[in-house]
Structures are given as structure tokens and as C-alpha cells.
C-alpha positions as a Markdown table, in Angstrom:
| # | Residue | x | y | z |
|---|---|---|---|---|
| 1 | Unk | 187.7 | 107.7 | 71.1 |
| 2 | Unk | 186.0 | 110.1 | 73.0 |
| 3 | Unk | 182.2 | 109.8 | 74.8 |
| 4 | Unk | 179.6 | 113.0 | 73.9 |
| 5 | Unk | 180.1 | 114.4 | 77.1 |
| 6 | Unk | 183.8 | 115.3 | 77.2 |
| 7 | Unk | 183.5 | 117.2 | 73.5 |
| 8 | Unk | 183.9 | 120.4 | 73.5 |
| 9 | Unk | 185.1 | 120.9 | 77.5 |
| 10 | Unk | 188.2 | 119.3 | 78.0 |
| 11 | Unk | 191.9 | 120.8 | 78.0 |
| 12 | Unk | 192.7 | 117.2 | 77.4 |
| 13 | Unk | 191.2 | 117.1 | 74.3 |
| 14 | Unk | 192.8 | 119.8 | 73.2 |
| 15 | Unk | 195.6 | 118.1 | 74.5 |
| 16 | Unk | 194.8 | 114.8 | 72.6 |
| 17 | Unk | 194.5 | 116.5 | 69.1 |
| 18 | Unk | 198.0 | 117.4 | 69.0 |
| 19 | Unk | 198.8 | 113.9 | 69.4 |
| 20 | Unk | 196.3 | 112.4 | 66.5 |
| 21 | Unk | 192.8 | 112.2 | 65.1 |
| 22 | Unk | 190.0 | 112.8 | 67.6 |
| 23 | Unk | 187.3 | 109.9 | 67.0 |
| 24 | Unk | 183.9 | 109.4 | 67.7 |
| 25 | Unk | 181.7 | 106.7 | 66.7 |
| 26 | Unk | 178.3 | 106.3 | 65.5 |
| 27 | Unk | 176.7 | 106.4 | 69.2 |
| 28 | Unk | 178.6 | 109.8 | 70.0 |
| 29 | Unk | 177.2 | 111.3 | 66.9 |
| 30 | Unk | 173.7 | 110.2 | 68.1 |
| 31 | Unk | 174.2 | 111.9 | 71.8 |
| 32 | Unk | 175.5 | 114.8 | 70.4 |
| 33 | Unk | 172.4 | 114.9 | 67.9 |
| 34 | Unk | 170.2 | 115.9 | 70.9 |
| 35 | Unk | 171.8 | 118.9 | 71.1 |
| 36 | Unk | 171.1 | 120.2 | 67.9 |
| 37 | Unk | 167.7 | 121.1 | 65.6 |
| 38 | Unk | 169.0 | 120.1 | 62.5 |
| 39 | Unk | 171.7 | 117.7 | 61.0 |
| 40 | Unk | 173.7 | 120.6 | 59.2 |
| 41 | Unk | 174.4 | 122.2 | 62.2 |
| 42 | Unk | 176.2 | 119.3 | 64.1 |
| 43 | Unk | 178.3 | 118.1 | 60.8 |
| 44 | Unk | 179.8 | 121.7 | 61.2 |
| 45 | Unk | 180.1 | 121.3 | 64.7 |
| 46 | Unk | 181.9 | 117.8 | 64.1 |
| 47 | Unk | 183.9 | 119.7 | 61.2 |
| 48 | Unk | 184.7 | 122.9 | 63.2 |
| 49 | Unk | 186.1 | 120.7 | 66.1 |
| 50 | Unk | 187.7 | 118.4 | 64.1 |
| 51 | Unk | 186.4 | 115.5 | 65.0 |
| 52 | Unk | 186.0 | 112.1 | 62.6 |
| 53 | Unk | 183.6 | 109.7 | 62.5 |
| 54 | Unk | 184.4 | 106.1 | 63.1 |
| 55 | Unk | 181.7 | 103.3 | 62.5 |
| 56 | Unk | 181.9 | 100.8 | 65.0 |
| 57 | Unk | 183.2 | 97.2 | 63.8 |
| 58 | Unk | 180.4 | 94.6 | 63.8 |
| 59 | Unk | 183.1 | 92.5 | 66.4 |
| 60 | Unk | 182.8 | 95.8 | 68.8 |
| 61 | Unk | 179.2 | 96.2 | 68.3 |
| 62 | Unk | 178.7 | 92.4 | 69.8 |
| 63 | Unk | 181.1 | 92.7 | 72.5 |
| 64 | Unk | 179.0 | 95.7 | 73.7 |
| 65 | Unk | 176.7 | 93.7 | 73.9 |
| 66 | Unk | 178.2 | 90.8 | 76.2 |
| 67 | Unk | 179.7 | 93.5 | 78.3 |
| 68 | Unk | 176.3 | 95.1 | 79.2 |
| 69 | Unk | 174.9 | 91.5 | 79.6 |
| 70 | Unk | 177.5 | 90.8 | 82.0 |
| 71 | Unk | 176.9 | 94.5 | 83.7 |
| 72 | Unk | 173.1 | 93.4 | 84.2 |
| 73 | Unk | 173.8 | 90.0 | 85.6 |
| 74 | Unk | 176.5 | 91.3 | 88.3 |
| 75 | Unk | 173.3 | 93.5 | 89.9 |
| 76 | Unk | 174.2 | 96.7 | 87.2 |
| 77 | Unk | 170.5 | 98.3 | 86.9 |
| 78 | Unk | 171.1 | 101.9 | 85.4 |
| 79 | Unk | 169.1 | 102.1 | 82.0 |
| 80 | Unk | 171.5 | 104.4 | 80.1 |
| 81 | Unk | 174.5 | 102.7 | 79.9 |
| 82 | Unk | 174.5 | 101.1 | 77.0 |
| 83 | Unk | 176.0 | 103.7 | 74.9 |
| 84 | Unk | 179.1 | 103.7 | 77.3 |
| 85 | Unk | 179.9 | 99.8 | 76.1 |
| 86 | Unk | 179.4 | 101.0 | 72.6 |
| 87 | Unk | 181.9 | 103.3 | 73.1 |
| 88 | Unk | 184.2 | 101.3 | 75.0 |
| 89 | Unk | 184.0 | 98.0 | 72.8 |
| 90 | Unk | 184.8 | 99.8 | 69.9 |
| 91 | Unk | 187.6 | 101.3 | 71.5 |
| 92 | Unk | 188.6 | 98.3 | 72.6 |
| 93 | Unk | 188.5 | 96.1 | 69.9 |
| 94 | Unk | 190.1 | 98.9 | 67.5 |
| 95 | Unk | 192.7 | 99.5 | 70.1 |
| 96 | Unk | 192.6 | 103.1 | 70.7 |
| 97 | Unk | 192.7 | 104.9 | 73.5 |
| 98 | Unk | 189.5 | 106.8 | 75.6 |
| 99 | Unk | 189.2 | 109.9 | 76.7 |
| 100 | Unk | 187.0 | 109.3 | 79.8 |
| 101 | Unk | 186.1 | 110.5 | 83.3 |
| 102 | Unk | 184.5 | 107.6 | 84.3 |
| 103 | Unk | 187.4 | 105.1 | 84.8 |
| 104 | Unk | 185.5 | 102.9 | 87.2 |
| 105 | Unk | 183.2 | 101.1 | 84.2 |
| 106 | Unk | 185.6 | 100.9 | 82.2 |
| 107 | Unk | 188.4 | 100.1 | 83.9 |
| 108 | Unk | 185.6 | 97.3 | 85.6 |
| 109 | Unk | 184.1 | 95.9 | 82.0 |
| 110 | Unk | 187.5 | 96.4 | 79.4 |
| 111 | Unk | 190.6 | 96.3 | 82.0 |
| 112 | Unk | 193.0 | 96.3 | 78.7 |
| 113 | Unk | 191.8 | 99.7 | 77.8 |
| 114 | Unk | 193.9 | 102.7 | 77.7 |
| 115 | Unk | 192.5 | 105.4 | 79.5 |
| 116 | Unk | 193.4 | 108.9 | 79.0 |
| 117 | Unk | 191.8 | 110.8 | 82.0 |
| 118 | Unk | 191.6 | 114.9 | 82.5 |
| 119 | Unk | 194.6 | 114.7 | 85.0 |
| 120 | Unk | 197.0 | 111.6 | 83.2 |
């Protein structure tokens, strides 16, 4: 599973895609979606960087949601986060590994997580 911002950047993606699919879910798609004017033009980015899409179970879509419940009620206050749990439940839950460079939140909220970082 890998979060929008690593797409595209990363030596350890590249890394990665030698070793198996690259995933995204339905969240990623949405981030990336900023980026682009019209829906075409990010399925042939998705295509050209061989990426698949991976719907997020219904099981990973409510532990997002007790995760960011128990971010807000241990003082967590950022607004933007949500997406992260997304990502990280469904990883979670489907047992796959991330591709991440912020280990602290989710080493913090899904300790069982593999974590593949830049320099692992």
C-alpha cells in the first residue's frame, strides 16, 4: 500500500515493484485526483506507473475510524489525518505492507504494521 505522497518519488518504490503489485486504495486515488484536471489523465498516470487499485474492506474502513477516534481523544488535533488511517487500516487489516515516511503514526496507531521506509 502506498500513501499519494510517496508516488511517483521514491527509489523504494521502484524498489518495491520488483517485489509485487504496488497498491493504492480508494483514498490514494482521491489525493492524487487533485493533481489532475480530468479523470483520463490520472487512470493513465495510475496505468503508466503501474499501480492497482484496491477498495478498502468495509472491516478496514471502520477501524479507520476507531483509530482516528482514539487519535482525537489522546489530544491528536491536526484536521487532515484522516486519510492516513484509511490507508493504514486497510493495510492493516489486509496485511500488506506500507510504504511510508511517517513511521511515528503508524508505528503509534497499527504497531503490527509492516513498514517499508526509504532507507529499510
Amino acid at each position: 500500500m502506498i500513501p499519494s505522497g510517496r508516488i511517483g518519488r521514491s527509489r523504494s518504490l521502484r524498489q518495491q515493484a520488483l517485489n509485487g503489485p504496488l497498491l493504492i486504495n480508494d483514498a490514494v486515488f482521491a489525493e492524487l485526483a487533485v493533481r489532475y484536471d480530468r479523470i483520463e489523465d490520472l487512470d493513465a498516470f495510475v496505468d503508466e506507473a503501474g499501480l492497482e487499485i484496491a477498495p478498502m474492506p468495509r472491516a478496514a474502513l471502520f477501524l479507520a475510524g476507531k483509530v482516528f477516534t482514539q487519535y482525537r481523544k489522546s489530544g491528536g488535533s491536526r484536521t487532515g489525518v484522516l486519510p492516513d488511517f484509511f490507508i493504514g487500516a486497510h493495510a492493516a487489516v489486509s496485511g500488506l505492507p506500507l510504504l511510508t515516511r511517517d513511521v511515528g503514526r503508524y508505528r503509534t496507531y497499527f504497531p503490527s504494521l509492516k513498514l517499508i521506509t526509504p532507507n529499510s
